[in-house]
C-alpha positions in Angstrom: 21.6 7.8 5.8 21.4 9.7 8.9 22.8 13.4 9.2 22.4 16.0 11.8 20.7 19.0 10.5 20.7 22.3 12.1 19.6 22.2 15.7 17.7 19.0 16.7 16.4 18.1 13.1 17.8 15.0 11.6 17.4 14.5 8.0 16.8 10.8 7.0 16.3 8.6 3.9 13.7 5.3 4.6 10.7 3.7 2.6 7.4 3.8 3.1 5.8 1.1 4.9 1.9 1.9 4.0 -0.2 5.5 3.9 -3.9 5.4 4.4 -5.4 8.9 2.8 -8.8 8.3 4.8 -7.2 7.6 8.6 -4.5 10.1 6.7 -1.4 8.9 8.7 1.2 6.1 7.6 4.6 4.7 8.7 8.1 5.0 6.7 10.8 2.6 7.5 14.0 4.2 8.6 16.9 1.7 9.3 15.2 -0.5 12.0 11.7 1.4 13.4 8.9 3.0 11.5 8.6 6.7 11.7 5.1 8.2 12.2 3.8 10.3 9.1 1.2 12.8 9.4 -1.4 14.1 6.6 -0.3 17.5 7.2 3.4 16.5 6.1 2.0 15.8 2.4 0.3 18.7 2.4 2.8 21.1 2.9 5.1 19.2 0.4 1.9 19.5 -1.8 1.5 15.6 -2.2 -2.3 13.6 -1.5 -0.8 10.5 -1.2 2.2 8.4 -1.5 2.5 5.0 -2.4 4.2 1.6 -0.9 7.6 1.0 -1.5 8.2 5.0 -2.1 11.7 6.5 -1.2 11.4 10.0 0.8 13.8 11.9 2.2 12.5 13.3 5.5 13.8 15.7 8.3 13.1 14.3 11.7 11.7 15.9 15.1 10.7 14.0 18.2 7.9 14.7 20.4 6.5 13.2 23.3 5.2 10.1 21.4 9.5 9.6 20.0 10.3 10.6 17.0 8.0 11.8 13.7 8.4 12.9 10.2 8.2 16.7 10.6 8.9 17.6 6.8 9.0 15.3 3.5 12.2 16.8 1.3 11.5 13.9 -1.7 9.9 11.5 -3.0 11.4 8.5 -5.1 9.0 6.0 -6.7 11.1 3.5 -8.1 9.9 1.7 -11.3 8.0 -1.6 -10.8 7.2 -4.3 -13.0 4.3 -4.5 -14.5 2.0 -6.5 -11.5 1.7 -10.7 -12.5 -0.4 -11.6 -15.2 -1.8 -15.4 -16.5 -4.3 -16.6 -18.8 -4.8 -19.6 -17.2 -5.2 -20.0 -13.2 -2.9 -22.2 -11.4 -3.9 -24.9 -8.7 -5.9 -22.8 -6.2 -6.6 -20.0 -7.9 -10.0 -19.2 -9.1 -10.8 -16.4 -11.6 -12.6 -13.3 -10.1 -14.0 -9.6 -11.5 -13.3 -7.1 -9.5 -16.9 -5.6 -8.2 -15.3 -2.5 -6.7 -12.1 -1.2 -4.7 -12.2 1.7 -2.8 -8.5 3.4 -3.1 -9.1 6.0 0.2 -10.5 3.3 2.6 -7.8 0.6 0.9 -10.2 -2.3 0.4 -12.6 -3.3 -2.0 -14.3 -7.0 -3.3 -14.0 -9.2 -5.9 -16.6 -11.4 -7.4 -14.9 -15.3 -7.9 -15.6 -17.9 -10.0 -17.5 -20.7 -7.5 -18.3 -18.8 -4.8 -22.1 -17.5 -3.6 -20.2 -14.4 -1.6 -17.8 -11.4 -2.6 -14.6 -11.8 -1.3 -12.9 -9.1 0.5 -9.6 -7.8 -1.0 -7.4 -5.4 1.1 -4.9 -2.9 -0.4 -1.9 -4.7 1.4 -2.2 -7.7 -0.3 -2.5 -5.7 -3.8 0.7 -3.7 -2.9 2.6 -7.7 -1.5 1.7 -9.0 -5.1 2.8 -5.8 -7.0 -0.7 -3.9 -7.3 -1.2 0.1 -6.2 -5.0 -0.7 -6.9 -8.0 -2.0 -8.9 -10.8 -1.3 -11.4 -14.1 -2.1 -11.2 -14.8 -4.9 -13.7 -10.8 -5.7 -13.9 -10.6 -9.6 -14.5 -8.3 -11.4 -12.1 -6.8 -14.4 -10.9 -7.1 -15.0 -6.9 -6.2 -17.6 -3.9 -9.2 -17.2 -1.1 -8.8 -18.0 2.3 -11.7 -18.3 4.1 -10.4 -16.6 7.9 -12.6 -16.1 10.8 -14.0 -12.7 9.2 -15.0 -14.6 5.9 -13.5 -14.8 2.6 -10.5 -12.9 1.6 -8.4 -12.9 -1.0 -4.3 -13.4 -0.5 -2.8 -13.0 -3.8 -3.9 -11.6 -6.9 -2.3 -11.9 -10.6 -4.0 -10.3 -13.7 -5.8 -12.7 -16.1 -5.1 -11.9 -19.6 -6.6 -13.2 -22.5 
């Protein structure tokens, strides 16, 4: 949805991509490009942070970097299913606790079943598998890859008992 405002202000609908309180900048998705969004556009809406997958509705101004969110109007957050949960892990999977997640830097580690090193979790893989974040001591199931920065984990489902 795209409307012309008064003057140069357009007033869009999109989702947002990610937010990182700490760097306190983050991209929402309007039709084909991502919009930049500044701290300073929460604040005067009165917001700290939003979350992924979050509908706003945003007025538009462009700069000389294009075009950035100059004023959030709302914020939608549309009910998601409670994130994956198994008592048993499947092939590949190994059980984990979580040691601790930092929610303003958007990473945290696990500790996993097997392995002599925490494994690095990021908040983009929590949000891809239906997670906004985690508790220390929460008991998980997890799929490790071991990359070139060392182990991190790729999905995550809840282990229940």
């Amino acid at each position: 949805m795209k409307q012309e405002a008064d003057g140069n202000i357009e007033v869009s609908e999109g989702k947002l991509v990610w937010y990182n309180e700490r760097k306190g900048y983050g991209f929402v998705r309007i039709g084909d490009e991502e919009v930049f969004l500044h701290r300073s556009t929460l604040d005067r809406f009165g917001l700290v942070r939003l979350l992924t997958g979050d509908v706003v509705t945003v007025s538009l101004s462009t700069n000389e970097h294009g075009q950035v969110i100059k004023d959030l109007l709302s914020v939608e957050r549309p009910l998601t299913p409670a994130p994956p949960a198994a008592s048993e892990p499947e092939d590949g999977e190994v059980r984990a606790v979580v040691k601790f997640f930092n929610d303003l830097r958007g990473y945290g580690f696990v500790t996993a079943d097997n392995m002599d090193e925490d494994v690095f979790v990021h908040s983009r893989v929590l949000n891809d598998c239906g997670f906004h974040s985690l508790m220390q001591g929460q008991k998980l199931l997890v799929r490790v890859d071991n990359s070139t920065r060392g182990l991190q984990v790729n999905s995550v489902r809840l282990l229940s008992d």
